[in-house]
N, C-alpha and C positions, 0 to 999 in steps of 0.2 A: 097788518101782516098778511093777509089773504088777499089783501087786493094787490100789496108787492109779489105774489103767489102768484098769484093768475095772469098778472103783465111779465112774469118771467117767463112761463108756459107761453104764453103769447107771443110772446118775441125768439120761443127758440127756434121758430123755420130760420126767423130770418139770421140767426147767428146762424145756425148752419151753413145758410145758402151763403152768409160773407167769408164764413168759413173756407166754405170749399171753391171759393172764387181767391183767398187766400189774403182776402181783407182781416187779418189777423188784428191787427190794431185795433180799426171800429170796436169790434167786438167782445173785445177783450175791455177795453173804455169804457162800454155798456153796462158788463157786467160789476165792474167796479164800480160804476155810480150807483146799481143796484143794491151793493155789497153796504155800500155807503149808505143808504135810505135805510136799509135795514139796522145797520149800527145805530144810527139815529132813533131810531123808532126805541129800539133795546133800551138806548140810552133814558127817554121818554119816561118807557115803561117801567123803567127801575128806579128813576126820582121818583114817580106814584106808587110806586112800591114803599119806598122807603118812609116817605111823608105818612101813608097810611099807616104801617106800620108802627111811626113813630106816635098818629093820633092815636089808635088803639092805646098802647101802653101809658098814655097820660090818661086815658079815659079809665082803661085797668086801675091805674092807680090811684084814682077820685076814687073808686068804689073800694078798696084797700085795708084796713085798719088804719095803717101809719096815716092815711090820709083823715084819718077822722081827728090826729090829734094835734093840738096847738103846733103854731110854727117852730117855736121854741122849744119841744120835745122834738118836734122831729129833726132838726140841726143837730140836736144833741145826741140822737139815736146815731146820725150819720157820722157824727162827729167820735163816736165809740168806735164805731167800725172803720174810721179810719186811723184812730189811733193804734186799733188791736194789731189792723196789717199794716200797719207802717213800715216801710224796710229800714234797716237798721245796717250800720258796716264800720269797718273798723278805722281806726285811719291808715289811710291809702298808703300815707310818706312816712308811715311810723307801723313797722309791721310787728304784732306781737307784745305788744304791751297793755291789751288788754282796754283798753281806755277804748268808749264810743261812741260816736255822733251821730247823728238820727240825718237820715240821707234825705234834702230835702226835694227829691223828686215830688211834681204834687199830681203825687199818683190819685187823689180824691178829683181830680177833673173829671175823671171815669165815671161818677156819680153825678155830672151834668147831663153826659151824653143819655141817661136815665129816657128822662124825659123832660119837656119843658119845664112843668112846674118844679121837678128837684132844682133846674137849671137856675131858673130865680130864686128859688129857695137859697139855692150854696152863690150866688155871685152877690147877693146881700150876709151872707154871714159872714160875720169878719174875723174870728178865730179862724176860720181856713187859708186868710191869707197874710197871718201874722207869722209865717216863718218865711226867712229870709236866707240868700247865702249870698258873701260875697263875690261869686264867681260868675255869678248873671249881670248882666249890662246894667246899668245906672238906670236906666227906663224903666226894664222890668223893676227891681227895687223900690223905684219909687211907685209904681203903680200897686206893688201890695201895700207897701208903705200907707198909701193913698185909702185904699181896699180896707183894710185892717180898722181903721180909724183910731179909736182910742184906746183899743184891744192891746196889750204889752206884747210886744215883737221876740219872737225868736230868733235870734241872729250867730251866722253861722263863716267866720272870718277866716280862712286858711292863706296864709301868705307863700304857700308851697303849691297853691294851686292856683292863687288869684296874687299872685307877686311882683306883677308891672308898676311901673311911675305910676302909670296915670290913673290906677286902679285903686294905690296905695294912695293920692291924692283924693279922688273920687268917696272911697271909704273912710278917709278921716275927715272930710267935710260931710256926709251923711251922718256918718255918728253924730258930730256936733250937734245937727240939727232935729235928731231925732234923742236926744242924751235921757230925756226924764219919760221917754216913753217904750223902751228896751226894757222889756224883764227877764230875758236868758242871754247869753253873750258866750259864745264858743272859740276862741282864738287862739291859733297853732300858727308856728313858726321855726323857721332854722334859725339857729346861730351860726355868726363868722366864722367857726373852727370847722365847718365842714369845705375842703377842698375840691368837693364836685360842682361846687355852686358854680352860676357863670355870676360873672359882673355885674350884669342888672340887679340878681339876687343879693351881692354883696352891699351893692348900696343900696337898697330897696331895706332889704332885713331891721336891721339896725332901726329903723323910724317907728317900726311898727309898736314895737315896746315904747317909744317918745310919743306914741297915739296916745297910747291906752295909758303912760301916767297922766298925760293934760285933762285925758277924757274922765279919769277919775277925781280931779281936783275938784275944790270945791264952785259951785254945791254938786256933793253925791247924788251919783241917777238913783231918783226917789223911787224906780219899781221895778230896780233891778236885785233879782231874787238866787238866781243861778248862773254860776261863773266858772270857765272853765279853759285855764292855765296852761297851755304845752308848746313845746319847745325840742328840737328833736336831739339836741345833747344837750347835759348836766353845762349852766352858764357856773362858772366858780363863783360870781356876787349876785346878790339878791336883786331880782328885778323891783323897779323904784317906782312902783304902784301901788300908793295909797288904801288901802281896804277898809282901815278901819271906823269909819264914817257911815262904810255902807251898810245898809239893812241886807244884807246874805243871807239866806237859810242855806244855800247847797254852793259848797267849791269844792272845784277838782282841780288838781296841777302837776302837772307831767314834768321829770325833768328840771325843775326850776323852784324858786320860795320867794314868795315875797318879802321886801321888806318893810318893817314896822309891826307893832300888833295887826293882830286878825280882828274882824266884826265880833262880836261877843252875841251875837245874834245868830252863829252858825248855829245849822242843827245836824247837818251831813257833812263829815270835812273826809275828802281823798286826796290820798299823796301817794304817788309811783315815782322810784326817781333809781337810778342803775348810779347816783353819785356817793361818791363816800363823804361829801360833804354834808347830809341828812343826817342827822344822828336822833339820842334819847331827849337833848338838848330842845329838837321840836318837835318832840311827841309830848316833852313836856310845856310846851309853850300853848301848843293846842289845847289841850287839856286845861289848863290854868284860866287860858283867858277865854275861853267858848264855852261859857257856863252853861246854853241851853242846849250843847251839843247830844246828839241822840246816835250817830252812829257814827265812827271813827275809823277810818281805813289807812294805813302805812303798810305799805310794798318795798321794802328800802332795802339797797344794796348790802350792808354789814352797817353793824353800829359798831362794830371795833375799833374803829381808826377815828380818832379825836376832830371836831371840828370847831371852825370859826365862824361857820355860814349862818345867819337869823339869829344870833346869839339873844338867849332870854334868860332870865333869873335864875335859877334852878330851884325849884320849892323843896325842904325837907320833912315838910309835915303833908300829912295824908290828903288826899283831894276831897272832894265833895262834887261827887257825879250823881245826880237824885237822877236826873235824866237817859245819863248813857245806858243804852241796854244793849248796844252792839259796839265791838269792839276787837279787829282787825289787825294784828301786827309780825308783819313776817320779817327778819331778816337780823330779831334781836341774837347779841351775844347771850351764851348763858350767865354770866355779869352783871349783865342790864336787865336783863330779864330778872331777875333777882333784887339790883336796885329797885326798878321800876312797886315792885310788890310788897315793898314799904313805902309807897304812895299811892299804888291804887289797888283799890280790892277786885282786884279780878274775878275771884271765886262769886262774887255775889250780879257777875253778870248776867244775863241771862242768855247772851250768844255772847261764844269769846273766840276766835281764832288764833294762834301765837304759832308764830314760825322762829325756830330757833337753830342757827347756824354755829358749829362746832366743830373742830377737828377730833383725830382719834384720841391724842395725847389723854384731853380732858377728861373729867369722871363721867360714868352713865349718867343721863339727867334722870332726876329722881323728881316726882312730882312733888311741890310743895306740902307742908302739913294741913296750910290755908285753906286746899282743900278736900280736906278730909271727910267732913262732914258731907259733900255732896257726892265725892264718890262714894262714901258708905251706902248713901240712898237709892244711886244708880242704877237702873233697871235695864237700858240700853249701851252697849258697849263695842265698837267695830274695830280692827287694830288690822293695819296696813304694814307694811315696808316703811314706811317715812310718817305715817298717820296714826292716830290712836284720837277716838271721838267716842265721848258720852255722852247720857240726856238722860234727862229726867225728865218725865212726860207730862209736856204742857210748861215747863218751868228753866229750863237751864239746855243747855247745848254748846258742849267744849270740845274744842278739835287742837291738838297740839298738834305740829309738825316740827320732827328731830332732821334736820339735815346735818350727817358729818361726812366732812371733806374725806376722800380718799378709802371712804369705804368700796368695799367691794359688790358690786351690785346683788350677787348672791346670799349679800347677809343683812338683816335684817337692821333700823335702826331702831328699833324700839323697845330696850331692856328697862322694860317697867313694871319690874319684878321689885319694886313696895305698892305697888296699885291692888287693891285687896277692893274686891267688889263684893260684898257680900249678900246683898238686894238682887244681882243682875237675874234677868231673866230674857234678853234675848244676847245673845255672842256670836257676833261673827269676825271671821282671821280670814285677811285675807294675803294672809303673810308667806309667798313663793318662796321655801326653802325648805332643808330637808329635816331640819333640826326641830322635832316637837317637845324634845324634851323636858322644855320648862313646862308646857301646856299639859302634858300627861302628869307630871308634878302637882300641879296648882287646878288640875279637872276636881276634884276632890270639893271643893271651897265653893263650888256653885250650886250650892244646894235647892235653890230656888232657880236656873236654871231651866226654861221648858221650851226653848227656840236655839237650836247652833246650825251656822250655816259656814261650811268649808270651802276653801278656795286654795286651789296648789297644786301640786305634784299628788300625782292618785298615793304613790306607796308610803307620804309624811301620813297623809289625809289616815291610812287603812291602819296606822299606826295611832291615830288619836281613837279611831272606830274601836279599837282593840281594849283603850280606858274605858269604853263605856259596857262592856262587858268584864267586870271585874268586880270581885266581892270584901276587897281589902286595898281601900274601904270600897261600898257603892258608890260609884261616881253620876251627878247628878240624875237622883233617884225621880224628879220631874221633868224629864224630857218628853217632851209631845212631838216634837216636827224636825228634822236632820237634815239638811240639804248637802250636797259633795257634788261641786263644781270645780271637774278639773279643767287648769289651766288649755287655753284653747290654744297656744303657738308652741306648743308641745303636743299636737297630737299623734297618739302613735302608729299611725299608720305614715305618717310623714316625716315624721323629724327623728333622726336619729339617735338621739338622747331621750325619747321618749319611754314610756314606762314599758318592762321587756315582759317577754311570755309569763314569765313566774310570777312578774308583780300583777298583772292580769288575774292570776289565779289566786295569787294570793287574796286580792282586794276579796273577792266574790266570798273566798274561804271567811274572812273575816267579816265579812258584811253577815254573813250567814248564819256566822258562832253570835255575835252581837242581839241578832235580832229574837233569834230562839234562847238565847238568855235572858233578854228582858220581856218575851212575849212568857214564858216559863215563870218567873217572880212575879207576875203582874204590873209589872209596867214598861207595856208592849207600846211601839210610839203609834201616831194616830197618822202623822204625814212623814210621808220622805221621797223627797225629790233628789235626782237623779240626774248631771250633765248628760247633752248630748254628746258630746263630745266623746264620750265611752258608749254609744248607743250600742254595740253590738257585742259589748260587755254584758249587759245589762238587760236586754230584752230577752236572751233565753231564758232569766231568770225570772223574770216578772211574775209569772204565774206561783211561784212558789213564792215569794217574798210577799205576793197580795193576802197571801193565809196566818202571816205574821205581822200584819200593819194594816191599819184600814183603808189607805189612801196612797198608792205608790205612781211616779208619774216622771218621766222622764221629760225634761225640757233646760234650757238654760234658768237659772233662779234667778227671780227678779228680789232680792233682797228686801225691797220696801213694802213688798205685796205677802211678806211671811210675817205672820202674827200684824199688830195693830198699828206698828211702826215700822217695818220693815218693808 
């Protein structure tokens, strides 16, 4: 660089003098080939840059910890950290349903560029190159293919993204050839009934399910473990793919049922389906033939309407689930839902979800007697607009969801008014309406009571504040911690229907009678948190309100951070 330095200086008389002889060409030539020397040189100078750089960092990392431990720890360290950041998405062709495929960018190549020795390290591990998608070239495929060795393949088939002849020939001669050494298999497709399709896709589509019955005939792929079923509308017949042969732990199926029995080997079974062709029919088929099933998921449109689709026995005697501890079902009527609970004991799960759809016509849903016994125990209790979840700490966790058609969004779905808690000790409502009055009713009954967290309209909210200074009778005489989170898309400096001058004053008034009534009997609370959302309600007061509570603290309440569960 100095010596290109000193031949510029050198040669500038003579640029000059061709200059102003008006040799512009020459000189301009000159300085470009100069320009050029120097590029070159930079250029040089930044490969030895780099290489150096790159030796340090391998030299760094001989001296390292990771580098002190076997190969096989350290793949396996890498191999965590690429699982942790994995990215993850939903499907692309199917928005909103919840269902999702692990994106098979291999974003862990980043972990070559390390340094050399990672470099060898990860281009010999063959779990990094056992995930596959059909949407990459047949070369690539088989070079992981290759790569992988005997390591079980993850494979990742969209016929909505990878939908050509020659791709859909390509992938059913691969499979073939690789059938007993695939251990996860992801496969999505349209059916004929969508009219956006072009023609390739029409006759393309159709084959793909003629793959995957031949590909499952016998013999079954011996270490295929997870299987995943979708389809982007409900087909009305059961796709004519064999399962029951195969050693499954995990299926998921979108949209679609297979036909014949299921593996009795499941331990994870998922079903989403927007068809009214799903019914109780294969909730109980599941359940019957998947004896070592462990967790159970139905997302299903209504079980209302009668079907014909997967038709299986229907058992009338009780199940025998030693296994099941989780167990997922939204979309039952309250009919089935009731059927259903003279053949399985729900009560004794220990995660249960039940989603149950209903019109107004019908009766309140009344929680079963079944479980009596665990709600007596109940010590955690949260009750939503459409939700209501207990738990028993360490042992049970129940979430019902009451969906009825045509209610009005202002009112609430959840009159479960025979639910008698008599253990509970944390309560939180997050129930946006104006009406407390069953809750000032039924305050009374929570004797043991020492955690309530509110959520709503400030002036329902300053009306339950108002129970807890009351002497006939004392309402929960153990409260330690109160939080009152008003709603945030009501705030009233913005929204018009927001809470007015008086309820302002009101709230403060009552917050006020409240807390010097129970600091006054001796049992003054020890926390109470505050929304922001009222902040400049509330901070004039602070200083007075901290000489009747020990702990007072305005912020948004993070529910799970209050008491032990929360």
């Amino acid at each position: 660089m100095r010596k290109l330095r000193s031949k510029f200086v050198q040669e500038a008389d003579g640029i000059g003098f061709w200059g102003n002889k008006c040799h512009r060409k020459n000189s301009l030539e000159m300085v470009r080939r100069i320009g050029g020397d120097v590029e070159c040189v930079g250029k040089t100078v930044g490969t030895a840059f780099t290489k150096a750089s790159a030796a340090l960092y391998k030299l760094s990392n001989h001296y390292t910890e990771i580098a002190r431990l076997p190969e096989e720890l350290r793949v396996e360290i890498l191999w965590q950290c690429h699982v942790k950041h994995r990215k993850i998405e939903f499907f692309p062709e199917i928005p909103g349903t919840g269902f999702q495929m692990n994106y098979l960018k291999k974003d862990w190549m980043e972990f070559r560029e390390v340094c050399s020795s990672w470099d060898e390290i990860l281009r010999g591990a063959t779990k990094f190159w056992s995930f596959i998608d059909a949407s990459w070239s047949i070369r690539t495929i088989k070079d992981h293919a290759l790569r992988s060795d005997l390591t079980p393949l993850h494979v990742r088939w969209s016929s909505m993204t990878s939908g050509k002849k020659e791709t859909l020939k390509n992938m059913g001669e691969w499979l073939s050839s690789k059938k007993q050494l695939i251990g996860s298999l992801k496969v999505s497709w349209r059916n004929v009934l969508n009219p956006s399709q072009s023609s390739e896709e029409l006759e393309v589509t159709p084959h793909v399910v003629d793959i995957l019955a031949r590909w499952f005939q016998a013999p079954p792929p011996a270490k295929l473990r997870s299987l995943l079923l979708a389809q982007e509308f409900m087909n009305v017949d059961p796709i004519p793919i064999p399962l029951e042969s195969c050693r499954l732990s995990h299926l998921q199926i979108l949209n679609c049922w297979p036909a014949g029995p299921l593996p009795s080997s499941l331990q994870i079974f998922d079903c989403m389906t927007y068809s009214m062709g799903v019914g109780v029919q294969h909730i109980m088929q599941v359940l019957s033939e998947c004896t070592s099933l462990r967790s159970c998921t139905f997302k299903l449109y209504s079980t209302e309407y009668p079907s014909s689709l997967g038709l299986s026995e229907l058992r009338d005697h009780p199940l025998q689930l030693r296994k099941l501890n989780n167990l997922r079902i939204h979309g039952l009527s309250p009919n089935h839902f009731t059927w259903l609970l003279q053949r399985i004991r729900f009560e004794t799960l220990p995660k249960l979800e039940i989603g149950i759809s209903s019109d107004r016509s019908q009766p309140p849903f009344i929680l079963p007697e079944c479980f009596g016994d665990y709600v007596a125990r109940a010590r955690y209790l949260e009750i939503c607009a459409y939700d209501f979840i207990y738990w028993l700490e360490g042992q049970f966790d129940h979430r019902f969801t009451i969906k009825i058609r045509d209610l009005p969004a202002s009112m609430s779905a959840i009159p479960i008014t025979d639910a008698f808690f008599p253990s509970l000790e944390h309560l939180s409502l997050k129930v946006v309406t104006d009406d407390h009055t069953f809750w000032l009713q039924t305050m009374h009954s929570f004797e043991h009571l020492h955690t309530l967290n509110l959520y709503g309209k400030l002036s329902a909210m300053t009306e339950l504040v108002v129970g807890l200074a009351s002497d006939a009778p004392l309402q929960c005489p153990k409260l330690r911690a109160l939080s009152l989170d008003v709603e945030e898309w009501r705030l009233f400096l913005i929204s018009l229907d927001g809470p007015t001058h008086e309820d302002l004053h009101l709230a403060v008034t009552r917050l006020d009678t409240m807390l010097e009534f129970r600091e006054a009997r001796g049992i003054a609370l020890d926390q109470l948190w505050l929304s922001k959302t009222c902040f400049y309600l509330w901070v004039s007061h602070m200083a007075r309100w901290r000489t009747l509570v020990r702990s007072v603290e305005i912020k948004s309440p993070d529910y799970r951070c209050i008491g032990q569960k929360w």
